[in-house]
C-alpha positions in Angstrom: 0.0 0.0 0.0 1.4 3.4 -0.7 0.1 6.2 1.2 0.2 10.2 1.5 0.1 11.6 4.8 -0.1 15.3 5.4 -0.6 17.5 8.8 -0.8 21.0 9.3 -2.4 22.7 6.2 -4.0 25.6 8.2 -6.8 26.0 6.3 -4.3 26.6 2.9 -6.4 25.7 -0.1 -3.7 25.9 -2.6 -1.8 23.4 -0.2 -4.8 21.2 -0.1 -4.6 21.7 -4.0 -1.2 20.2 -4.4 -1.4 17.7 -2.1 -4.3 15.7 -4.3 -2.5 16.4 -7.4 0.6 14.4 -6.3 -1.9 11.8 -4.7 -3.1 11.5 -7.8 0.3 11.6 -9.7 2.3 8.9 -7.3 -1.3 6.8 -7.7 -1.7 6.3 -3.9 -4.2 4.5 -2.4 -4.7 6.5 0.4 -4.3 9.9 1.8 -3.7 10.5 5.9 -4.2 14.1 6.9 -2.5 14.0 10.4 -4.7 17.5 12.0 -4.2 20.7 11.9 -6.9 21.4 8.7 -7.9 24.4 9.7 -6.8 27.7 11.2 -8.3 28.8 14.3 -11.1 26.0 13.9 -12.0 28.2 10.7 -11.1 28.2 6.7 -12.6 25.1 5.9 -13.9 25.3 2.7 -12.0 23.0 0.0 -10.1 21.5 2.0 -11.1 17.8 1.6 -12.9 18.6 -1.9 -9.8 18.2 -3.8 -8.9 15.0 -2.5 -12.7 13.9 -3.2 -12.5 15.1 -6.8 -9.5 13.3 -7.7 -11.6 9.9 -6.0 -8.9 9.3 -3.3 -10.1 7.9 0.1 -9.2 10.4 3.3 -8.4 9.1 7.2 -8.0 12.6 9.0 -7.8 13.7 12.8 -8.7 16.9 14.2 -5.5 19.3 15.2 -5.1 21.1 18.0 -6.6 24.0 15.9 -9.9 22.4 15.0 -12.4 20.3 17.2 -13.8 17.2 16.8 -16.7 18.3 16.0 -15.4 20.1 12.9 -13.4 16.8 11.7 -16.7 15.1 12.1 -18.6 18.2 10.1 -16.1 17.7 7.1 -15.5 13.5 6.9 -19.3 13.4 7.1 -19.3 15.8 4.2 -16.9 14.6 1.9 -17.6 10.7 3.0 -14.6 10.8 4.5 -13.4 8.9 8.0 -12.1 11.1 11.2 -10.0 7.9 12.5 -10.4 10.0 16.5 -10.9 7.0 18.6 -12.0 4.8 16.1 -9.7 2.5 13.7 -10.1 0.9 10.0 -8.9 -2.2 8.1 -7.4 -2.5 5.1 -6.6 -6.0 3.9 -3.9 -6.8 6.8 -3.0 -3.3 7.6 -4.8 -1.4 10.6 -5.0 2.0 11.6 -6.0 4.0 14.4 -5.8 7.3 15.8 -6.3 10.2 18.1 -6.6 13.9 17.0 -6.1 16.9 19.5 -3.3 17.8 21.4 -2.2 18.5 24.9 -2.6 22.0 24.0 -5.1 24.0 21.6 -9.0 24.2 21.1 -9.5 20.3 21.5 -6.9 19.7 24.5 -7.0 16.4 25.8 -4.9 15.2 28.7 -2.5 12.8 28.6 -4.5 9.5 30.4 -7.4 11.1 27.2 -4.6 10.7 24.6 -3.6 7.1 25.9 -7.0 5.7 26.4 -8.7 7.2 23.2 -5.3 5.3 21.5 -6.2 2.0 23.3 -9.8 1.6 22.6 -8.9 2.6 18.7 -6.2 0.3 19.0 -8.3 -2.8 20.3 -10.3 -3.2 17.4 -7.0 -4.0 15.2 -4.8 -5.3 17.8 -4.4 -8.8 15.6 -3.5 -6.9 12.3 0.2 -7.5 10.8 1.1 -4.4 10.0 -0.5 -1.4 13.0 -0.1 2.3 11.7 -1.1 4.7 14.3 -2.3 8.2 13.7 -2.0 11.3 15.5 -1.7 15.0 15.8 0.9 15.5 17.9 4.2 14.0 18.5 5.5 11.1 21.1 7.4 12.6 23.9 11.1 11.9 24.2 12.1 12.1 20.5 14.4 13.8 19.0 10.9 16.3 17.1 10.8 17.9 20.7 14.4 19.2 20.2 12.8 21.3 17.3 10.6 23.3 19.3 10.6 25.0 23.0 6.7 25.4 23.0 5.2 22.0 22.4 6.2 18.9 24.9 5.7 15.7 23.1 2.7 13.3 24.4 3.9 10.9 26.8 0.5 9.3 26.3 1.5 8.6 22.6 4.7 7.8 23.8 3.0 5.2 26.5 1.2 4.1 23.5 4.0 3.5 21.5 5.5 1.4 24.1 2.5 -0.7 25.1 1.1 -1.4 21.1 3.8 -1.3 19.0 2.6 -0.1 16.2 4.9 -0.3 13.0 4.6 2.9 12.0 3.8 6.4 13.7 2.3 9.6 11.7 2.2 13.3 13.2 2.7 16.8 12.2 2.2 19.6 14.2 6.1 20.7 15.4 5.8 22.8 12.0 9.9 22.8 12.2 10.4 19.2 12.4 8.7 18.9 9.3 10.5 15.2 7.9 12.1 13.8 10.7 11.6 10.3 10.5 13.0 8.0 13.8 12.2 5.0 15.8 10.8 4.4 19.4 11.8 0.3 19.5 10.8 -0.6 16.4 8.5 1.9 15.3 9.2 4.4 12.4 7.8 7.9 13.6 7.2 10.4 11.2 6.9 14.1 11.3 4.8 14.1 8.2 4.5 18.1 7.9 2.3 20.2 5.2 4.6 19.3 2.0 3.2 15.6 2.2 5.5 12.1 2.8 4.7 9.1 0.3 5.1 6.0 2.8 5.2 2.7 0.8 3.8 0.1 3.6 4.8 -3.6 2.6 
């Protein structure tokens, strides 16, 4: 499965724009937008639209800059699925996730983060290949080096540890946009508004 997994597009439309044209020119099969849609829980208009009109299916999480109401408002609209607290399979591959942050309009704290992660995770606990999805990024990696305003989650991190997911998404340190490390062997990326193609075997 090849995938495209964005995070922090702040309501940008020409971002949004670009992002489903090189969906559609690397021929993925799926596109992950890891929160951070909006600005402000604001600008949402076209931001999913492009994906839909170039017929690619869309997980998403909220950000710490939208709620989960408005992730709801625009999978519901665009037949879409906000993976927050709920997981999907695909063939042997699972994913789950949790949007927010433990900062911003939808703060959660960090017992939230782990237990929203746990109950998603549950319901693909036996799949071969475990991608978990969030917002923000573990705590005690080298992402928090980038920043001196956002801690990493040690509820994702606890998460990490416990599940073992194979591979990690999350955005929002906008400066560690591309990192890529492991926590055991997990691959964590810092996915970031340009887009990463992940090829999962």
């Amino acid at each position: 499965m090849k995938i495209l997994a964005s995070g922090d597009i702040h309501g940008d439309i020409r971002i949004a724009r670009e992002l489903a044209e090189k969906a559609e020119k690397e021929n993925v099969d799926l596109v992950v937008l890891c929160g951070d849609l909006t600005y402000g829980d604001g600008s949402i208009e076209n931001l999913i639209g492009p994906f839909k009109a170039k017929n690619k299916k869309v997980l998403l999480i909220p950000g710490n800059h939208e709620t989960i109401a408005t992730a709801d408002f625009l999978a519901k609209l665009y037949g879409m699925t906000n993976l927050h607290g709920y997981s999907i399979k695909v063939g042997d591959i699972g994913f789950f996730g949790c949007g927010g942050a433990n900062i911003g309009l939808f703060q959660l704290s960090e017992d939230e983060i782990f237990n929203t992660l746990k109950y998603a995770h549950d319901k693909i606990k036996d799949c071969k290949t475990k991608i978990m999805i969030t917002h923000v990024h573990p705590a005690d990696t080298k992402i928090e080096k980038f920043t001196n305003f956002f801690k990493g989650s040690t509820g994702i991190k606890k998460a990490i540890d416990e599940f073992k997911p194979t591979i990690q998404l999350c955005s929002h340190v906008h400066e560690a946009e591309g990192i890529e490390e492991k926590i055991g062997d997990t691959k964590i990326f810092n996915v970031g508004k340009k887009g990463k193609i992940i090829n999962i075997e």
